[in-house]
C-alpha positions in Angstrom: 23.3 -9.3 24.3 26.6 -7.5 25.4 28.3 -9.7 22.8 25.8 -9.4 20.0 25.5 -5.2 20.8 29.4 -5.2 20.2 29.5 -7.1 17.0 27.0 -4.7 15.6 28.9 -1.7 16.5 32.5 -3.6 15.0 30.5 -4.5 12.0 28.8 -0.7 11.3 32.0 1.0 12.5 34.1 -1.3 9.7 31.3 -0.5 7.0 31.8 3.2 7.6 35.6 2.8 7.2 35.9 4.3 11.0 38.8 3.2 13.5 38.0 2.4 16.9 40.0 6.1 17.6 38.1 7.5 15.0 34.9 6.3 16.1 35.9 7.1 20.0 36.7 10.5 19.2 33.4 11.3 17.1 31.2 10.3 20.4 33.2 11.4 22.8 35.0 8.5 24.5 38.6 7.2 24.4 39.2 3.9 21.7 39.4 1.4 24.8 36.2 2.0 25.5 35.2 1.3 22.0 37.2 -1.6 22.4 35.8 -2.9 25.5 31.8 -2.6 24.2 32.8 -4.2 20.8 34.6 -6.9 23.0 31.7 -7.0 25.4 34.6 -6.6 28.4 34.5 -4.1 31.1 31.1 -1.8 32.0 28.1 -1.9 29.5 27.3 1.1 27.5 24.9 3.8 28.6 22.1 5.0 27.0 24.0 8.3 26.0 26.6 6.6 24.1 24.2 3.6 22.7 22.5 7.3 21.2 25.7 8.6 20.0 27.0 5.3 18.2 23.6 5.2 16.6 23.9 9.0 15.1 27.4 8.0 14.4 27.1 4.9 12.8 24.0 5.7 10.8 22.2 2.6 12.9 18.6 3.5 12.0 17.9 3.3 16.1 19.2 -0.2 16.1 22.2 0.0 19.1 19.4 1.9 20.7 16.5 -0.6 20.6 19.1 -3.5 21.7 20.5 -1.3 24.3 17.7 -2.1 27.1 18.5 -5.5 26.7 22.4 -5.4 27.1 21.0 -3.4 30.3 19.5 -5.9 31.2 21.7 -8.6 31.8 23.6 -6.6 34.0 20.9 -7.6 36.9 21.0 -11.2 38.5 19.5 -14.1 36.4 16.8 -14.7 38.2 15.5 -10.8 38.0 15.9 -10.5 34.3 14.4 -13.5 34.1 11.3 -12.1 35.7 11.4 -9.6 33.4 11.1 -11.9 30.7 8.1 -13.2 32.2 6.6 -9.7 32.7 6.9 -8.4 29.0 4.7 -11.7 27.8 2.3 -12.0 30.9 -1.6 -11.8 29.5 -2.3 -11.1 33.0 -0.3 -9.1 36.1 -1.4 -9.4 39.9 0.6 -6.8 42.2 0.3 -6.5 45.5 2.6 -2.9 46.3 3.5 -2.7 49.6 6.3 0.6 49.8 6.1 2.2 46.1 3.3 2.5 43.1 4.4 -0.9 41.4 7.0 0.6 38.3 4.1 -0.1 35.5 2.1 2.9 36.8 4.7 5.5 38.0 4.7 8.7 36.6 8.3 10.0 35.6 8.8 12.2 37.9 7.9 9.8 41.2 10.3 6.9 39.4 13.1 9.0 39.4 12.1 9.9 42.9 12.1 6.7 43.8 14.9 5.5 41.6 17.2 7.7 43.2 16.8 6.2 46.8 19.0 3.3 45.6 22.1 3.6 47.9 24.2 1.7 44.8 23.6 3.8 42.3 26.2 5.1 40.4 25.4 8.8 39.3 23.1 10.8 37.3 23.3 9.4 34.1 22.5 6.0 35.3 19.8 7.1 37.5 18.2 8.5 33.5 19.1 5.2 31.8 17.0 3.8 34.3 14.4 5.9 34.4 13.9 5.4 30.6 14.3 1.9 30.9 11.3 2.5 33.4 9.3 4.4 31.1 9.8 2.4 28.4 8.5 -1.1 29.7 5.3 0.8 30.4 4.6 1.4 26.9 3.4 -2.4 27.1 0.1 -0.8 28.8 -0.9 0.6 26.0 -0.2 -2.1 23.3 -2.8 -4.2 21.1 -1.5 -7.5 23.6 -1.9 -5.6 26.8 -1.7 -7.3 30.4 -4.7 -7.7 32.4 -3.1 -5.9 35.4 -4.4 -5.9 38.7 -2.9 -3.9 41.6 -3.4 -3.5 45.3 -1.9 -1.0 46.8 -0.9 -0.8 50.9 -2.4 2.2 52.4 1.1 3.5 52.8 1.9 3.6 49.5 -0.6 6.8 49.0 0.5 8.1 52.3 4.8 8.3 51.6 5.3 11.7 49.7 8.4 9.6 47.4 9.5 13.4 45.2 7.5 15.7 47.7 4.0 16.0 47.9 3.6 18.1 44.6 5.5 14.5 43.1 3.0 12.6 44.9 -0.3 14.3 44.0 0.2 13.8 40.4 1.4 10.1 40.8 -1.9 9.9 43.0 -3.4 11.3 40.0 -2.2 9.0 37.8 -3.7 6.3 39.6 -6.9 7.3 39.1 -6.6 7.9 35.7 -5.1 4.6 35.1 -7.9 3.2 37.1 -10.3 4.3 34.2 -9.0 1.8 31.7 -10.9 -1.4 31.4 -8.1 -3.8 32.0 -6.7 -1.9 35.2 -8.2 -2.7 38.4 -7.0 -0.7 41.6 -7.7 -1.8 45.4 -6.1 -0.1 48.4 -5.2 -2.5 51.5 -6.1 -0.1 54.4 -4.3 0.4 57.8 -6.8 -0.6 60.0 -7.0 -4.1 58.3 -4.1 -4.7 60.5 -1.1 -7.6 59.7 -1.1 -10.0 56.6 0.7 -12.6 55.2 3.0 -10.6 52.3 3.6 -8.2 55.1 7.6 -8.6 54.6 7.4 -6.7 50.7 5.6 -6.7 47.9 4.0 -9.8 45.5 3.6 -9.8 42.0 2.2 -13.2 39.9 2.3 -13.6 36.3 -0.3 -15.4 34.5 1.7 -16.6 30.8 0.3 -17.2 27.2 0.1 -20.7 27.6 -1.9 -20.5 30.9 1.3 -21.5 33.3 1.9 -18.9 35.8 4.8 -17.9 38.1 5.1 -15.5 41.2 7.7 -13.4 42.5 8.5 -11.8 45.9 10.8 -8.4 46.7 11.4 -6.5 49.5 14.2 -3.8 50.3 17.3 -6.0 49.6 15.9 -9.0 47.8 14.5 -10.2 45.6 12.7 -14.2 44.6 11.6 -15.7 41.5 9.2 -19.0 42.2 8.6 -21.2 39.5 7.3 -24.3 40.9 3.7 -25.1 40.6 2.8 -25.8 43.9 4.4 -22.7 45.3 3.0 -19.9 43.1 -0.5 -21.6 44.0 0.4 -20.9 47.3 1.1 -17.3 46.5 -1.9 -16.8 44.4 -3.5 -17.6 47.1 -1.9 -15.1 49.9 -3.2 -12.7 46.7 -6.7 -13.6 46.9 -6.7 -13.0 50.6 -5.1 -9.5 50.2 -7.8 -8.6 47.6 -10.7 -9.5 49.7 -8.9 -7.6 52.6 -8.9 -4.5 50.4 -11.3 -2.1 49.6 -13.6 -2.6 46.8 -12.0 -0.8 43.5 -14.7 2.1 44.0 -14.3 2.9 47.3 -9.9 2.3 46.6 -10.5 5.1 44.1 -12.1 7.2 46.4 -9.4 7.2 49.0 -7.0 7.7 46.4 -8.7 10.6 45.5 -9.6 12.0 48.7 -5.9 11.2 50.0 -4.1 13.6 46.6 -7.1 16.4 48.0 -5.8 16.2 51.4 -8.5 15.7 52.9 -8.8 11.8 53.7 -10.6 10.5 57.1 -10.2 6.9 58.6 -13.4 7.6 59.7 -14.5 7.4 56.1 -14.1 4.4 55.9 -16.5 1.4 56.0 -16.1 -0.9 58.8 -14.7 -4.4 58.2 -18.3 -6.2 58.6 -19.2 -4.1 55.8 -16.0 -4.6 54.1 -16.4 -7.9 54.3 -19.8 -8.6 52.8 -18.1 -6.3 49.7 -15.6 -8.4 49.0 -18.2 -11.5 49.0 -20.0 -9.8 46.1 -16.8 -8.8 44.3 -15.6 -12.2 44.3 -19.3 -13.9 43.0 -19.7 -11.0 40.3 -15.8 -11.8 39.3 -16.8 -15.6 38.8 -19.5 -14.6 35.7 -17.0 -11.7 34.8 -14.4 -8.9 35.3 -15.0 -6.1 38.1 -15.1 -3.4 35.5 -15.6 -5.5 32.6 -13.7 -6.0 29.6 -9.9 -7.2 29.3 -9.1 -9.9 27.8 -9.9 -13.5 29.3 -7.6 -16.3 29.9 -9.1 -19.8 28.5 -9.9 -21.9 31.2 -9.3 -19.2 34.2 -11.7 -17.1 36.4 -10.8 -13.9 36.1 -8.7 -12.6 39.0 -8.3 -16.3 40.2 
């Protein structure tokens, strides 16, 4: 993508009878690194100057729509490859175990959490990666939206990431997302003690053509599984956290008692209760979705 970004910019900068100087100088940079990006050497271009070649250049927002993608490849195959996956999934199963899972964060908590990366290389790319952020959401509300189901571990709604005025309106934007028919929300609470994803979080993708894959991350790593036979053995680790979990009302209400300050353990219902919850949620999913609506994948149970 590096290599096709740079013959667009050689081809629109020769069309508009520019030099690489001349072109350098209008956005600001020296001619190497015009050089370097039409050569696809040395770093990738940021958003800023992707945005300034366009204006430049006259690109109609071209270099800027291929720019995510030339941002891409500068994570490890096996990451952008799960990103792939992600943008085509019909249906998304998270489990979050640190952070509100990147689909649902407000801008203000990404950032937040963005900025915690102890590589990152300055403000501006801190933005380019917030807007990267931003931008895969749009997804959520497209005509082929994801069926997107998230559990969330209890300490997700308890770390203020930004501050607790940050938190409060990411909180809040839970609950709003929560309202859409193809968003389901559980919360995995503390006292449900130690699990088996307990080392990070577990996302699974269900594809268009039914197959699925699964991917596991935690602070310093991140795993891509393809084969068959382990990402049913994740889906299943999946199913267990979601009958763990609160039922999606009662996850709503903590969520919203927990942004009002004023959540109690003691609110909670014991796991007994729990328990027989979960047993209904699973034989209402069999004959249809929690909430209803979404879109159903041909030959699946929902949430299976």
């Amino acid at each position: 993508m590096a290599a096709l970004f740079g013959a667009r910019v050689r081809r629109l900068r020769t069309a508009a009878g520019l030099t690489q100087a001349e072109l350098g100088e209008r956005t600001h940079v020296v001619s190497t690194r015009i050089t370097q990006i039409e050569r696809a050497s040395g770093a990738k271009p940021t958003l800023e100057l992707a945005r300034a070649l366009d204006t430049v250049l006259g690109a109609d927002d071209l270099l800027v729509e291929l720019w995510p993608y030339v941002y891409r490849e500068a994570f490890p195959d096996w990451s952008r490859k799960f990103m792939e996956y992600s943008e085509r999934a019909v249906a998304i199963r998270q489990y979050a175990a640190h952070v509100v899972p990147g689909l649902l964060q407000t801008e203000d908590y990404a950032r937040a959490v963005l900025s915690l990366d102890a590589l990152l290389d300055g403000e501006e790319q801190l933005e380019e990666r917030v807007t990267a952020r931003m931008g895969r959401q749009e997804r959520l509300s497209s005509s082929d939206r994801p069926e997107l189901c998230v559990i969330l571990d209890e300490a997700v709604l308890r770390r203020p990431i930004g501050g607790h005025a940050v938190t409060r309106k990411q909180l809040m934007r839970l609950l709003d997302a929560a309202s859409e028919r193809h968003i389901t929300l559980q919360v995995l609470p503390f006292d449900q003690g130690g699990h088996e994803a307990m080392g990070g979080s577990l996302t699974t993708l269900t594809l268009p053509d039914g197959s699925e894959v699964a991917y596991t991350e935690g602070a310093d790593y991140g795993q891509l599984i393809e084969e068959p036979a382990d990402v049913s053995r994740y889906k299943v680790i999946y199913d267990r956290l979601r009958v763990a979990a609160l039922p999606p009302i009662m996850s709503l209400d903590m969520i919203r008692s927990t942004s009002e300050g004023n959540y109690r353990g003691a609110n909670l219902p014991s796991r007994s209760e729990r328990r027989r919850l979960a047993q209904e949620q699973l034989q209402q999913s069999s004959g249809r979705r929690l909430r209803g609506g979404g879109r159903r994948i041909p030959g699946r149970r929902p949430g299976s």
